[in-house]
C-alpha positions in Angstrom: 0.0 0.0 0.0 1.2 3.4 -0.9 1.6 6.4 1.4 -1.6 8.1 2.4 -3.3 10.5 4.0 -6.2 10.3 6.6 -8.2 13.2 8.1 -9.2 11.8 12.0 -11.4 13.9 14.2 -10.4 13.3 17.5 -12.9 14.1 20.6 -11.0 13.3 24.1 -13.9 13.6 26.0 -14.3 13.3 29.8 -13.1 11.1 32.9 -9.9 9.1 31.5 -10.9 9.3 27.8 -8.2 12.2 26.9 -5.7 10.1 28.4 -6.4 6.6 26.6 -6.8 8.9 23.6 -3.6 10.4 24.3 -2.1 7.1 24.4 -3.7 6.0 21.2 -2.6 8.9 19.4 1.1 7.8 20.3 0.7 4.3 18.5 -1.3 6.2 15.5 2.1 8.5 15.1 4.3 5.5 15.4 2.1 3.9 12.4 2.6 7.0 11.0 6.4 7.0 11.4 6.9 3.3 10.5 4.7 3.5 7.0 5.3 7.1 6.1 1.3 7.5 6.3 0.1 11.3 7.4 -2.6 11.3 10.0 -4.0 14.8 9.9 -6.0 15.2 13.7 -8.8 17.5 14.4 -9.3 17.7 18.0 -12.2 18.6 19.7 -14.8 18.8 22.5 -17.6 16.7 23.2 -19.8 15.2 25.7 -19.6 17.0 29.5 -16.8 19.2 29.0 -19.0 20.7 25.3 -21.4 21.3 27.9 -19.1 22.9 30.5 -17.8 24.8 27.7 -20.9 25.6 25.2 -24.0 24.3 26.8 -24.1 21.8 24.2 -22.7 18.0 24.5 -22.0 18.1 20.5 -21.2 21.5 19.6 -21.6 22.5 15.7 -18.1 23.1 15.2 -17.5 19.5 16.2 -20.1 18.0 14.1 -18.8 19.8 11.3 -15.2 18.6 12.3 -16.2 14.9 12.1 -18.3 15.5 8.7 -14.9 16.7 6.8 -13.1 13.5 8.7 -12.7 10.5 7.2 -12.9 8.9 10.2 -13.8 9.9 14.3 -11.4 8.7 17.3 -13.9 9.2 20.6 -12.7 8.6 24.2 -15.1 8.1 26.5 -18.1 10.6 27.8 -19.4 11.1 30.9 -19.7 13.6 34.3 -21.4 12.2 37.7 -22.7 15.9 37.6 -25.0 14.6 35.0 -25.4 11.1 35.4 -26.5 11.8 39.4 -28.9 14.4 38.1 -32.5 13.0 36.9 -33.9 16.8 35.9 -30.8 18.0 33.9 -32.1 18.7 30.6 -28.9 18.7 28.9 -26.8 15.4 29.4 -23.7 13.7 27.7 -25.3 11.0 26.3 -27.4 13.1 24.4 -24.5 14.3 21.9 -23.4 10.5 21.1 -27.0 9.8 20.0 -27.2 12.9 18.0 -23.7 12.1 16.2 -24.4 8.6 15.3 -27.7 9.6 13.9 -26.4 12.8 12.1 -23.5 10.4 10.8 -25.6 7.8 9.8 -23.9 5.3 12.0 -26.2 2.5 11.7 -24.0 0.1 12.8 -21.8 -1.6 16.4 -19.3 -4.0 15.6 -17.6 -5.1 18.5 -14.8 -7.7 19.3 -15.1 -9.9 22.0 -11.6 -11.8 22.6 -10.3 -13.9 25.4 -6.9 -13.9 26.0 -5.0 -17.0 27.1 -2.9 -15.2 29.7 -5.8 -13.1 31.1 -8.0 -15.7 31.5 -8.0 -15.7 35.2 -9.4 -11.7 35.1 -13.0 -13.1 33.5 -15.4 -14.3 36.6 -16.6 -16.9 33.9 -14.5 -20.0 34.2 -11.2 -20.7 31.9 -12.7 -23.5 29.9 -16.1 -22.1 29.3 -13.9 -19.0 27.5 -10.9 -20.3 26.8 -10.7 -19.6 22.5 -13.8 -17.2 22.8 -13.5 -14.8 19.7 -17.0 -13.3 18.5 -18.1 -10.1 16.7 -21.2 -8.2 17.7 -22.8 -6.4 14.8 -25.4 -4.5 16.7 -27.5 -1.8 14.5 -27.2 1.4 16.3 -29.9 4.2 15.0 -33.4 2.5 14.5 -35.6 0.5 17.0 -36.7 1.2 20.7 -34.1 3.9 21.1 -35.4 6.5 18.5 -39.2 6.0 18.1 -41.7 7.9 19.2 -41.9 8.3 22.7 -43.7 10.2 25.5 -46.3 10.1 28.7 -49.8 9.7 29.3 -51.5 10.8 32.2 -50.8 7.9 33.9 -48.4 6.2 32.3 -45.5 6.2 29.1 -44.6 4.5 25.9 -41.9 4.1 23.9 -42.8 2.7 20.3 -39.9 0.1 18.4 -40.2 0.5 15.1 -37.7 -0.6 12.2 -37.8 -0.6 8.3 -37.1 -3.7 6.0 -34.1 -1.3 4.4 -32.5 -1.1 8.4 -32.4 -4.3 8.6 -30.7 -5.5 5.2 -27.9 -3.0 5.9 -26.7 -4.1 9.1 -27.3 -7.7 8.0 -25.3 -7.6 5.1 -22.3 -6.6 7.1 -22.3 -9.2 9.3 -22.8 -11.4 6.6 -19.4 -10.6 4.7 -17.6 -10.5 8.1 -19.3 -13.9 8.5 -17.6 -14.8 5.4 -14.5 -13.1 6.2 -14.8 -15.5 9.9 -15.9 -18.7 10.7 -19.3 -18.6 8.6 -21.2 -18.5 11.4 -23.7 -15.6 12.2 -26.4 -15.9 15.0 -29.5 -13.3 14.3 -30.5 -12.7 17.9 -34.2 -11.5 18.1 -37.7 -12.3 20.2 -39.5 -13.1 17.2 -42.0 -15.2 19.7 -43.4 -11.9 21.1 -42.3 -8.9 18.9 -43.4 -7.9 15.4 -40.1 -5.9 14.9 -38.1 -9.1 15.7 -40.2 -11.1 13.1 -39.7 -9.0 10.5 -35.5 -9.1 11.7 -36.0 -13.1 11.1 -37.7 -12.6 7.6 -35.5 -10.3 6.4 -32.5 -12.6 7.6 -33.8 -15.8 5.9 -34.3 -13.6 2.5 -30.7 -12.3 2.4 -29.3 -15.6 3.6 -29.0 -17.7 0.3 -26.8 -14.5 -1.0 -24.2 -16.3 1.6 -24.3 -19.9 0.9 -21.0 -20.6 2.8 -22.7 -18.9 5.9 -24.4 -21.1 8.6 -27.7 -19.2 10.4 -28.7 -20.0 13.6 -31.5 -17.8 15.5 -31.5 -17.5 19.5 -34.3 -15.4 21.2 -32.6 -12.9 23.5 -33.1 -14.5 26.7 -31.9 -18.2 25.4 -28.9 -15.8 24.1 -28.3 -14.3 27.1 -28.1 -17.6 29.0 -25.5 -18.8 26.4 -23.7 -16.1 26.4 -22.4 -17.4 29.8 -22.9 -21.7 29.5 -21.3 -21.7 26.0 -20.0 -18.8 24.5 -17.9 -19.8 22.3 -20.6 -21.1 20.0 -20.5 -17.7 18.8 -18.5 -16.5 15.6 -21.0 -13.4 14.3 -24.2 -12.3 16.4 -26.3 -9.9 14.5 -29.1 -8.3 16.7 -31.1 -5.0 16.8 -30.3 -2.3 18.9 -31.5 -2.5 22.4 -30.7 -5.8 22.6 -27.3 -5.3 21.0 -27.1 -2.7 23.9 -27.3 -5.5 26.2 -25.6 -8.6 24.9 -22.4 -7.1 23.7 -22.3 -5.3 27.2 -22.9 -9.1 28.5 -20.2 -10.3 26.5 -17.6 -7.7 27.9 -17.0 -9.5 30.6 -15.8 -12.6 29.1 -12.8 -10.8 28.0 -12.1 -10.0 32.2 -11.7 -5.9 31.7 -13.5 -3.5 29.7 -10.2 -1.9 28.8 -9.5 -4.1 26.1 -12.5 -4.0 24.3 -12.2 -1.8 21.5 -15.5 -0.6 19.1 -16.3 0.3 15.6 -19.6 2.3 14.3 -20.0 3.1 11.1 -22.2 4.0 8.1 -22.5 4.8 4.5 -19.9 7.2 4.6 -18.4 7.6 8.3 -17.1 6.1 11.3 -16.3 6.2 14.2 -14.1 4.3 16.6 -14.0 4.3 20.7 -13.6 1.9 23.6 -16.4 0.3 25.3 -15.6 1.2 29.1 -17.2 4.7 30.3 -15.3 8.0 31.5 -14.5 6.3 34.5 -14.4 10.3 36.6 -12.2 8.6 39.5 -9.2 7.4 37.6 -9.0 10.1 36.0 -5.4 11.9 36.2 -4.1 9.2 38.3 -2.6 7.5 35.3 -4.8 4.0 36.0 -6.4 3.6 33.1 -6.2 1.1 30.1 -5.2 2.3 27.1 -5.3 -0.9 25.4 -9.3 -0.9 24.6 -8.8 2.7 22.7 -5.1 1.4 21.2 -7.3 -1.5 19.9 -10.1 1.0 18.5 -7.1 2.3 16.1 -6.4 -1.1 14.8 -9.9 -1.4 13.8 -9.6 2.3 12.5 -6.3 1.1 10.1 -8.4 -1.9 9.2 -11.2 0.5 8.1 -9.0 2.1 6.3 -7.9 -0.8 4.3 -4.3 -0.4 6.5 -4.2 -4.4 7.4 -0.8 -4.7 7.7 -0.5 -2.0 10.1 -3.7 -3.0 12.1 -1.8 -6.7 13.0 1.2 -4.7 13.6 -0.7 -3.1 16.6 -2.6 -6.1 17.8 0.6 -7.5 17.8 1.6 -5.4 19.8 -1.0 -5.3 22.2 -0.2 -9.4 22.6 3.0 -8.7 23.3 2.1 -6.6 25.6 0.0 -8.9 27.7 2.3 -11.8 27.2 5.1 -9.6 29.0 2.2 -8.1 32.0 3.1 -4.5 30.9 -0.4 -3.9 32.0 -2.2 -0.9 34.1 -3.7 -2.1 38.1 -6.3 -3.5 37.0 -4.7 -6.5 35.2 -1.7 -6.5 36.8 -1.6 -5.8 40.7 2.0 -6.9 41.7 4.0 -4.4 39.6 1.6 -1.9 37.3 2.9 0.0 34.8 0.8 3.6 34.0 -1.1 4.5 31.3 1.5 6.0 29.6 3.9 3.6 30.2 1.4 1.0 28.3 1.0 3.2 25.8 4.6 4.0 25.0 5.6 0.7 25.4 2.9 -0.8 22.6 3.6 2.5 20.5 8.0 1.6 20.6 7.2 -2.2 20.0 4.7 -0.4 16.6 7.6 1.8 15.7 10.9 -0.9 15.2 8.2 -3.6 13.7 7.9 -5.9 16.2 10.6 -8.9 15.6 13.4 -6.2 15.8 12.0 -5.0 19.6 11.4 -8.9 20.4 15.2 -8.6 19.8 16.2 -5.9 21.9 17.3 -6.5 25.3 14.9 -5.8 27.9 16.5 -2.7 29.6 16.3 -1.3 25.8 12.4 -1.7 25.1 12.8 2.2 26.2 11.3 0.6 30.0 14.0 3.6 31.3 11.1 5.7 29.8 8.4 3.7 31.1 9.4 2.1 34.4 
């Protein structure tokens, strides 16, 4: 691949997401370095600090910012100020809905890996998760979330609506990472109860013979849920609607024994956007705690969205490396933890010499004088 040139919008956010960004940003310039690629970074506010500073949790000039990028790099978002407040009319949250819908980001993909030597982290037990490696496809701006909603005098609704069109788009991406996989892909749905969810499993059996190679299997959501924990590595690709998606993939997380390593990936017709799974996480933040890996691992899927696949392995490379050698933050590793910028730096040196030639430097040369 030639040299190129990637506009990223870049919003920090609150709690410890400027510092796993921060970190992330360090292994995206050490791509940049190694392959000679430009990575041209528009930073910006959103979420509780927008509001701290505009009133508003996505302010115009960084939705314009993340229209002219060709892809988004999110922290985390998030202020107990908010959350602990049922009458604030303004909140956080608010800002992610409105980007992913004025994006278009119909839909989640999430990993969900477990990793031999962190096995012991998961409360689940080693064998049931041992070789666990699933993909979440959740779709992200139809259903429950956005329909009509409201009160009546004594009571509330919120209506789940979704089109046949919703559906086939999310469904054909899970279908070619299906085929890209194991050729598995599990439509998860409550198609004994809801009319959305029937319409989910027609639409699935009519776009299923476009994937021969691809086997179907259908779970209703509480059968899912309940596998999710007895067996859940029967799972390659889950494909599911959006509240549930909400749910399950949040399930899931735990399998892997920290939110920090799970990285995300919502995109559209024309944008996406990248972020870690775990929240803002307000009391770590500036005490150099958090993981970086689960943003780190949001650029690799970034690179891979760019069509960058060399340089994506390079950094989950990296990031295996990294756990094999228990350069890890508290969390993972309570005898002797390393910071978050030690983490970061240490995956970002290993990106930068290419991996067998910092396997082959001696330890006190991994640049550990910088990070120990």
């Amino acid at each position: 691949m030639g040299v190129l040139t990637k506009r990223i919008a870049v919003l920090p956010g609150d709690g410890i997401g400027p510092e796993v960004c921060a970190e992330a940003l360090k292994v995206l310039e050490a791509v940049s370095e190694r392959f000679g690629h430009f990575f041209e970074l528009n930073i910006q506010l959103m979420g509780a600090c927008a509001i701290d500073a505009t009133g508003d949790p996505l302010p115009e000039t960084t939705l314009e910012a993340c229209y002219a990028a060709d892809a988004i790099l999110l922290g985390a978002i998030g202020d107990p100020k908010y959350d602990n407040d049922p009458s604030a009319k303004v909140r956080p949250e608010q800002g992610l809905l409105r980007l992913r819908k004025s994006l278009g980001l119909f839909a989640n993909i999430r990993p969900v890996t477990a990793y031999d030597v962190l096995l012991e982290h998961s409360p689940l037990k080693a064998d049931r998760i041992s070789g666990v490696d699933m993909l979440i496809y959740r779709e992200l701006t139809g259903g429950i979330y956005f329909g009509e909603k409201g009160r009546t005098a004594d009571g509330a609704y919120d209506n789940c609506y979704y089109s046949r069109a919703e559906i086939e788009r999310v469904a054909h991406l899970a279908f070619e990472s299906a085929v890209t996989r194991r050729n598995k892909l599990t439509l998860v749905d409550k198609a004994n109860v809801l009319e959305t969810s029937r319409l989910w499993r027609e639409v699935v059996q009519q776009i299923a013979p476009q994937y021969p190679g691809v086997a179907v299997d259908y779970l209703f959501v509480d059968n899912a849920a309940m596998q999710m924990i007895l067996n859940p590595k029967q799972f390659d690709v889950i494909l599911t609607e959006n509240m549930f998606g909400d749910i399950i993939s949040d399930e899931a997380s735990v399998i892997a024994g920290s939110l920090g390593l799970l990285p995300s990936a919502s995109v559209g017709e024309t944008s996406a956007l990248f972020e870690p799974i775990h929240g803002s996480y307000p009391q770590a933040k500036g005490l150099g705690i958090a993981n970086p890996i689960a943003t780190i691992l949001s650029v690799a899927m970034m690179l891979e969205h760019f069509g960058m696949q060399e340089e994506a392995a390079l950094v989950k490379e990296a990031v295996d490396y990294t756990l094999d050698k228990n350069v890890l933050t508290p969390e993972l590793n309570k005898t002797n933890p390393f910071t978050t910028e030690q983490v970061g730096s240490f995956i970002a040196h290993y990106v930068q010499e290419g991996g067998e030639g910092f396997r082959h430097l001696k330890t006190e040369e991994h640049s550990l004088s910088t990070i120990i």
